[in-house]
Backbone bond lengths (Angstrom), bond angles and torsions (degrees), N, CA, C in turn:
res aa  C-N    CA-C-N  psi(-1)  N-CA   C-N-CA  omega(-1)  CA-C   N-CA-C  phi
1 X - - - 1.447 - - 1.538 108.77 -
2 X 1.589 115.85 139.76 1.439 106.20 -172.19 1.546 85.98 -110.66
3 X 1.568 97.82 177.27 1.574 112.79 -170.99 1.731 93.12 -129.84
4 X 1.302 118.92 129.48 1.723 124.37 169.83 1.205 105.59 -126.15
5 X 1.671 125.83 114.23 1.042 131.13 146.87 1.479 138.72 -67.40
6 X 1.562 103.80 13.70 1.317 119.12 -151.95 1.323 138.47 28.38
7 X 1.102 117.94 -123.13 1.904 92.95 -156.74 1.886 89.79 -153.00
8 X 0.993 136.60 134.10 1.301 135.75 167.37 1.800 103.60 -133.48
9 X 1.523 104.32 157.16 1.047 99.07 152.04 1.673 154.20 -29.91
10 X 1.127 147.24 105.67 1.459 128.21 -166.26 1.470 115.94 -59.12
11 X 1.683 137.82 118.99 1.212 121.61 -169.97 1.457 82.59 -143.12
12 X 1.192 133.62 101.11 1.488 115.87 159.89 1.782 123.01 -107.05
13 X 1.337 102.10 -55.21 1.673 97.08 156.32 1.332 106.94 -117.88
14 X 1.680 136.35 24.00 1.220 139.92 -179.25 1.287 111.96 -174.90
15 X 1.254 109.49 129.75 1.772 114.31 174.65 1.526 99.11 -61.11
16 X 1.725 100.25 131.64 1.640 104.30 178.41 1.907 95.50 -133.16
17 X 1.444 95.06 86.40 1.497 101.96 172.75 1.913 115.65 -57.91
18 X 1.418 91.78 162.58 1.935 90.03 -156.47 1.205 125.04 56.47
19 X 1.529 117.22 -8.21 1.489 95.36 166.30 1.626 113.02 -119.18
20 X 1.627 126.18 141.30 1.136 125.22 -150.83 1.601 119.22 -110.70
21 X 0.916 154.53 -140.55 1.577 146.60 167.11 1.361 106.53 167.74
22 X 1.400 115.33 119.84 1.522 137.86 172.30 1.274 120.15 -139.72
23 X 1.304 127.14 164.09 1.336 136.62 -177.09 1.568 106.29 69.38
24 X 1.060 111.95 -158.58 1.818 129.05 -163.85 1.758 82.53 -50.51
25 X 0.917 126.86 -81.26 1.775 140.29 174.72 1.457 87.32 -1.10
26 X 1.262 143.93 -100.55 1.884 157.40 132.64 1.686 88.80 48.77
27 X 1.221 84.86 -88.76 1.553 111.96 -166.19 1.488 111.52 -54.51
28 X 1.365 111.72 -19.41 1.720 116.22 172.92 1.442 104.72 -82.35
29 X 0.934 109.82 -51.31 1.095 117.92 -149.54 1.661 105.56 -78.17
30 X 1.621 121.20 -15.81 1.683 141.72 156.36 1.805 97.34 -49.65
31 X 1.616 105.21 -59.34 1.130 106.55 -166.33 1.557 137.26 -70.08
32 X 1.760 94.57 -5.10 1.244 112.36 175.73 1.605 100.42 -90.58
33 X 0.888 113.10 -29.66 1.978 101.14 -178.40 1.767 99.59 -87.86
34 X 1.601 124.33 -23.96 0.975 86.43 174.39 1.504 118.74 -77.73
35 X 1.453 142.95 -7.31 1.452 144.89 172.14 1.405 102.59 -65.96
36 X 1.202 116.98 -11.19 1.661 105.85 -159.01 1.908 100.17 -125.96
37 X 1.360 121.19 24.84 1.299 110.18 -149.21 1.784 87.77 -133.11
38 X 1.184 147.00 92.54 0.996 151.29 161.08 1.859 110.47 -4.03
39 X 1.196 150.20 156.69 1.488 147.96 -172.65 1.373 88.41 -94.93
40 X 1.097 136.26 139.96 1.420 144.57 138.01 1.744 110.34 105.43
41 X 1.523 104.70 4.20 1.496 109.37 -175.20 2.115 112.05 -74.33
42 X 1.358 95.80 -46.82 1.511 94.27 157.30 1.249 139.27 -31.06
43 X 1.439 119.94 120.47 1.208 104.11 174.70 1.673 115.53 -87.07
44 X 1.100 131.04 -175.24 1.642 136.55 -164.64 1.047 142.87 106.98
45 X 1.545 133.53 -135.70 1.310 130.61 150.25 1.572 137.63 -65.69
46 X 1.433 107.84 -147.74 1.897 110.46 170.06 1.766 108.66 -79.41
47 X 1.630 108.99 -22.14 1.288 114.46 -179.18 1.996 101.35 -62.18
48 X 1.508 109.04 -75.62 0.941 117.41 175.26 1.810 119.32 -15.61
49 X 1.693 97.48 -72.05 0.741 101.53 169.72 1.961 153.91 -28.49
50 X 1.662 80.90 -38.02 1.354 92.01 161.43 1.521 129.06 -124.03
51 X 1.355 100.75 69.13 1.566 98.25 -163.58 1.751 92.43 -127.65
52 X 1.270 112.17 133.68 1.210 117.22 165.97 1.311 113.64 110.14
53 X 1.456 123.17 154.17 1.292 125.86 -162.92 1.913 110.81 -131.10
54 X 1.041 96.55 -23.08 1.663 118.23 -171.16 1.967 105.16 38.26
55 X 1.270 115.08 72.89 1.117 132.22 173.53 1.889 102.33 -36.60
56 X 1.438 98.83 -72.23 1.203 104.74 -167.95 2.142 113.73 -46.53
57 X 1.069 109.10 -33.67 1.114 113.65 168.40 1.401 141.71 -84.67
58 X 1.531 89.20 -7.70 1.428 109.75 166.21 1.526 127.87 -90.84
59 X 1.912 114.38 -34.31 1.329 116.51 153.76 1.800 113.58 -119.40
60 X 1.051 97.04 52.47 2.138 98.41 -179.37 1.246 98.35 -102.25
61 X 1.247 147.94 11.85 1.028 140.34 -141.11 1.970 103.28 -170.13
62 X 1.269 125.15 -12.36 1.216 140.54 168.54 1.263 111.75 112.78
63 X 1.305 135.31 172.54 1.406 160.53 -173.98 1.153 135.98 -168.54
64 X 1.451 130.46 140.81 1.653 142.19 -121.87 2.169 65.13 -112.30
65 X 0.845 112.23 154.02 1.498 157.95 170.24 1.599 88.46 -41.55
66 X 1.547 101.74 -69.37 1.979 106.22 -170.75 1.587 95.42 -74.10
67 X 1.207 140.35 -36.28 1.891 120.63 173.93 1.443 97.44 -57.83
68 X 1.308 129.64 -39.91 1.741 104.44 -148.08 2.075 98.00 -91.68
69 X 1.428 111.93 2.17 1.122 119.93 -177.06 1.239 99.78 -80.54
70 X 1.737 122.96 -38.41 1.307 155.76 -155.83 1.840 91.19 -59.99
71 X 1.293 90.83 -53.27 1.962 104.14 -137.37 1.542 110.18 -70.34
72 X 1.297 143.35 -16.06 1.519 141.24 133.84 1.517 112.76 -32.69
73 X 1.329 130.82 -82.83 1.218 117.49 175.34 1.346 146.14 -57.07
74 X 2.226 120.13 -10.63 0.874 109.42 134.16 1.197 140.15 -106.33
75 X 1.351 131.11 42.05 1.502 162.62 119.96 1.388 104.77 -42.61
76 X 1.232 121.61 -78.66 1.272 133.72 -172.69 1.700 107.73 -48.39
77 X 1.250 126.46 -36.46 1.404 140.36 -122.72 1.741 78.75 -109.58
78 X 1.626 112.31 -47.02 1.433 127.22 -157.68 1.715 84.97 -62.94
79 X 1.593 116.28 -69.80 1.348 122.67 -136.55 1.599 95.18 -90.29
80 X 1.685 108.29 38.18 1.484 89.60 -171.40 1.577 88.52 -119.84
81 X 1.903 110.44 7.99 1.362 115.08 -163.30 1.867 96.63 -86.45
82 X 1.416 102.16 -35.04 1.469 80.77 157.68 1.407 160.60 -105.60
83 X 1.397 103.32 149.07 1.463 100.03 -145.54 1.529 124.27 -56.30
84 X 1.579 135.37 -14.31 0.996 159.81 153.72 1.804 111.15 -51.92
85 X 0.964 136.67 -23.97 1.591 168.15 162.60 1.814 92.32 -70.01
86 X 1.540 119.16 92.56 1.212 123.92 146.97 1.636 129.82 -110.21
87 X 0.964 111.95 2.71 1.469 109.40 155.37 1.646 108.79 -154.06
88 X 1.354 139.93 140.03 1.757 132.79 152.93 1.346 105.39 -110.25
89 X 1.495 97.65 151.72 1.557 105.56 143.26 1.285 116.18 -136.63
90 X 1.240 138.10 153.96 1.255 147.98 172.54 1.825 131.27 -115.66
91 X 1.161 125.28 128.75 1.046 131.45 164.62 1.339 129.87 -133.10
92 X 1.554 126.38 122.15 1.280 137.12 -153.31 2.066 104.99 -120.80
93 X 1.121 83.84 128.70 1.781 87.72 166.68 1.403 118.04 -129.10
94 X 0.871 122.04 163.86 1.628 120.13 165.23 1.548 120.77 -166.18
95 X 1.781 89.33 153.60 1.590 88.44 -146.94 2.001 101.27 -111.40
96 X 1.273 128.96 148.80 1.624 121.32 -166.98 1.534 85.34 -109.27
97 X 1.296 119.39 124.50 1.503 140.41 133.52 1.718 122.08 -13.82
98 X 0.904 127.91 -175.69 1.795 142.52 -178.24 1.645 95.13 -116.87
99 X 1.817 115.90 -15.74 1.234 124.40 -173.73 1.737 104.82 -101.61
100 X 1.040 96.41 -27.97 1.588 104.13 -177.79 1.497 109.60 100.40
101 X 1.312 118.91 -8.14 1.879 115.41 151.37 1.476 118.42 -57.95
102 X 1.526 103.54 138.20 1.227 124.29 177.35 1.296 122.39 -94.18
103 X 0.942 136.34 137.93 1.863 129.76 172.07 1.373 89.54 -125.63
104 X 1.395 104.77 161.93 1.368 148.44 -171.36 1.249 123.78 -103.43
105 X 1.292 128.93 112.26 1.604 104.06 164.55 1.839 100.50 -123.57
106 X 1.037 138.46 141.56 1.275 153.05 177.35 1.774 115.63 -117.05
107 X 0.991 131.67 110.66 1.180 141.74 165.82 1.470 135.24 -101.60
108 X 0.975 114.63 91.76 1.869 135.13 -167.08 1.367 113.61 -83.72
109 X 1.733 127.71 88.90 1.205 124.23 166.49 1.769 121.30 -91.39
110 X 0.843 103.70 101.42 2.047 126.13 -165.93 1.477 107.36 -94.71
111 X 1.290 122.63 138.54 1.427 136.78 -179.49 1.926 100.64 -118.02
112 X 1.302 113.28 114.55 1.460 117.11 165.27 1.883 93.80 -106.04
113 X 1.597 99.42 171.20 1.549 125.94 178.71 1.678 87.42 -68.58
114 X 1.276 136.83 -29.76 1.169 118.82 -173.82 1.983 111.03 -112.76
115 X 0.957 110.99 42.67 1.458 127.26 -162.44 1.242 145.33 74.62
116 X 1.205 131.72 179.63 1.718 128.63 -155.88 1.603 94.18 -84.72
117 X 1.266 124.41 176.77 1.218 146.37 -156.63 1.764 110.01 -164.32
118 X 1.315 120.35 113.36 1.491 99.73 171.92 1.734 111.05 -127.61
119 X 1.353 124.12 134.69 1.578 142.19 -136.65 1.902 99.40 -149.49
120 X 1.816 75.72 88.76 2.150 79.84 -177.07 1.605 78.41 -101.89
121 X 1.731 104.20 149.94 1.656 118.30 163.53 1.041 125.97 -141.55
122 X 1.453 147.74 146.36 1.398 120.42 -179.82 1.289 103.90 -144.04
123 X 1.463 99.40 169.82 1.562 124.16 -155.42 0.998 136.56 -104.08
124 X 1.263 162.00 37.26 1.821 153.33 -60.64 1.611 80.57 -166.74
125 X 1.733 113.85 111.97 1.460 111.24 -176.88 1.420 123.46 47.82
126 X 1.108 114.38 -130.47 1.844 95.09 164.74 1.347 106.10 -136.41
127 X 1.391 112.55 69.97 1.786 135.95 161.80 1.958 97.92 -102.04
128 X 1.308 106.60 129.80 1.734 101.94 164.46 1.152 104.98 -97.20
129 X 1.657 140.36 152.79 1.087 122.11 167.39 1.837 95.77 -133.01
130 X 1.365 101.12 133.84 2.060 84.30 169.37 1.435 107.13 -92.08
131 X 1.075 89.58 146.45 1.741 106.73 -160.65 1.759 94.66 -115.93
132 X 1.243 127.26 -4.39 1.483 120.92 -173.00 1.561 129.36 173.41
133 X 1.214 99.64 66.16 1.899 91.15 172.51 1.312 120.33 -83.56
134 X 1.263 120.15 146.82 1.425 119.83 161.87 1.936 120.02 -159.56
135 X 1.216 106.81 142.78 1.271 115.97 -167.27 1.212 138.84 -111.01
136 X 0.855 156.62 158.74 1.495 147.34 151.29 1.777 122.49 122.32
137 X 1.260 129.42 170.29 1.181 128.10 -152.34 1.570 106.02 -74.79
C-alpha cells in the first residue's frame, strides 16, 4: 500500500513558485508554519482554530528556566496534531550574546508513513528563520 501526501507548492518562509514539496518534505514543511503561526490566526473550524504555537513569540522575548524545560513537549504535543506526524523528537539550545540576546536553535526529527523528515529553525528575538528541511527515506 502506498501513502500520498500530495504535492503543494514549496512555501516555507517564502512562496517559491515552480518549486513543489511532497512526501515527509510536505509534512515538514506543515510543521514549520505550525511553530511559527500564532493559535487562533486561522480562519475555519475547531481544527483551525487550534493550530499553531508561535514559538517565536513564545521564547523571543525570554524564558524562566521551567518554560524552556516546558518547550519540547509542547512542540512535540503541537506537531503530533497532525495526523501525517507519527513519531517527533525535539531538541532546543540556546546561545547568550556579549549583549545578552538569546537565539534559538530547535531541531525537529519527525517520522511520516512515507519517511523521516528533519526541520532545524531558529529564533533571534522574535524573527523564526528555517535554517534546514530535509526529507525522505
Amino acid at each position: 500500500m502506498t501513502t500520498d501526501f500530495g504535492r503543494d507548492t514549496y512555501c516555507a518562509d517564502s512562496l517559491r513558485t515552480g518549486r513543489y514539496a511532497s512526501g515527509a518534505v510536505l509534512v515538514g514543511q506543515r510543521c514549520y508554519h505550525r511553530l511559527i503561526t500564532p493559535r487562533g490566526m486561522l480562519r475555519g473550524g475547531e481544527e483551525e482554530r487550534n493550530f499553531g504555537l508561535d514559538l517565536a513569540g513564545k521564547i523571543g522575548h525570554g524564558v524562566t528556566k521551567n518554560e524552556e524545560a516546558a518547550l519540547p513537549g509542547q512542540i512535540q504535543n503541537e506537531l503530533r496534531k497532525d495526523a501525517e506526524v507519527l513519531e517527533v523528537s525535539t531538541r532546543i539550545s540556546s546561545v547568550k550574546d556579549s549583549a545578552g540576546a538569546v537565539s534559538w536553535t530547535i531541531a525537529i526529527s519527525g517520522t511520516t508513513a512515507v519517511g523521516p523528515f528533519e526541520l532545524v529553525m531558529g529564533i533571534a528575538g522574535n524573527v523564526p528563520t528555517l535554517v534546514r528541511l530535509t526529507g525522505g527515506a
